[in-house]
N, C-alpha and C positions, 0 to 999 in steps of 0.2 A: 509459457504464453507471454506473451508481448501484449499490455492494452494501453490504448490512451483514452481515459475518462472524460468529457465537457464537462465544461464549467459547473453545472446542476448538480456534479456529480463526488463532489469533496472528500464527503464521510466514507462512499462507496471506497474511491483511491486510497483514502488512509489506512483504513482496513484491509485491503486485497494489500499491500504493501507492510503491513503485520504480516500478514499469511508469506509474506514474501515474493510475491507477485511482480515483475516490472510494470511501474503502472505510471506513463506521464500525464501530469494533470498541471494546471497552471489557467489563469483568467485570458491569457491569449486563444487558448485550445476549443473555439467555437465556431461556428460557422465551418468556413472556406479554411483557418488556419486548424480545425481538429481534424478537417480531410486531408490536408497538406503533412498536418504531420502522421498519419498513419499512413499517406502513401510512403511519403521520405522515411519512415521508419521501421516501417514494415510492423504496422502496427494495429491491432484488431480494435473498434470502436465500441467504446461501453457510451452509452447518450440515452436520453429522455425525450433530446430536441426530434419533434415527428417528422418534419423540414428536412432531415437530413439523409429519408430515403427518398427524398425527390431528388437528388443532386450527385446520382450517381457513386456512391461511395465503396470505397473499398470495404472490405468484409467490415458487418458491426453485430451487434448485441440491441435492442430497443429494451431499455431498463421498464419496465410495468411498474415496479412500485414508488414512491415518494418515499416510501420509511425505510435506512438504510439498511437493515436489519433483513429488510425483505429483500434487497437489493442484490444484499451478500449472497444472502442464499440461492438467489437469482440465478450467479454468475456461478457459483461451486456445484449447485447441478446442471448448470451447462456446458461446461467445462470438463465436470468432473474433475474438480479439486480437492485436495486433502488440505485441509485449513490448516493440519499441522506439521505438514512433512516440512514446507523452509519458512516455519514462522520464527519473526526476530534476527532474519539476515537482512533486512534493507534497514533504509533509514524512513520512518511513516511521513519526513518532512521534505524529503529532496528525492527519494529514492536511490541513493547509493547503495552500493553493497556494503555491509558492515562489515569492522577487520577487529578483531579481537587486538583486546589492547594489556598489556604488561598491568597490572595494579601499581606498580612502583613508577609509570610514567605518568599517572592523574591525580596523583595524590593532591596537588592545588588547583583542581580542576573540578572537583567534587565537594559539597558538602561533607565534611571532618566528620559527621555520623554513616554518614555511606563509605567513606573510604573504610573507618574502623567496622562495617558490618556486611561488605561483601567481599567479592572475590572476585569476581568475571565481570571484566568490562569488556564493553562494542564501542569504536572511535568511530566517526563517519566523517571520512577525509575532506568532504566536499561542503557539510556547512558547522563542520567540527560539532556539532551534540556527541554526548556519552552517555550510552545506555548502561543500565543495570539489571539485573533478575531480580527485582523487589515485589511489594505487594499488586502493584498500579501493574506489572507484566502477569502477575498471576492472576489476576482480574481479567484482563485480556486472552488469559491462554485458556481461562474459563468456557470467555465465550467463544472461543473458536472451538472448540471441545465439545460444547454445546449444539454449534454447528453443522460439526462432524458425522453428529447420531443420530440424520435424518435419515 
């Protein structure tokens, strides 16, 4: 699935983008320019804004809850998502797709305790972060897991 989240909708897009989801999000994406860009995108609408089934829109989602949490869950039983089948392939900040990266090419790019204590790194070519499999991802794949077992 392809969504593009409005602006209300931050924590929603961070998270569907853990799960691995294409999700664009950004402070332009309201009104007229989150219609424009899920026509131009071919892109399904997650939003809160009520306004925006007066204006004609391409296929969307109407979010119910405030608490993102509620949100999530929202969108995985309407969809029917598996929270974990491509979690950890984007980037939660740009949405890229991650590319596995060499450990010998970040060695100065990482804190000197992370580089001596993992193994598998993700580059994301687009706003260069590097990911790790530490405790802060295992906290995350918690709750997707948690998700999961509705």
């Amino acid at each position: 699935m392809r969504f593009v989240a409005d602006k209300m909708l931050g924590r929603l897009a961070r998270w569907l983008r853990i799960m691995g989801q294409d999700v664009a999000y950004g402070p332009e994406l309201s009104g007229a320019g989150l219609l424009r860009a899920a026509r131009q995108q071919e892109r399904l609408i997650l939003t809160r804004d009520r306004a925006v089934a007066k204006r004609n829109p391409p296929p969307y989602l109407m979010i119910r809850s405030d608490h993102f949490r509620e949100q999530l869950e929202q969108v995985i039983e309407e969809f029917g998502l598996d929270p974990l089948k491509d979690a950890f392939t984007r980037c939660a900040e740009c949405n890229t797709l991650l590319q596995s990266v060499a450990k010998s090419g970040i060695e100065d790019k990482v804190p000197a305790y992370v580089f001596a204590t993992q193994e598998k790194f993700s580059f994301c070519a687009t706003c260069r972060r590097i990911y790790w499999p530490a405790t802060h991802q295992e906290r995350m794949q918690a709750e997707l897991e948690s998700l999961g077992r509705k």
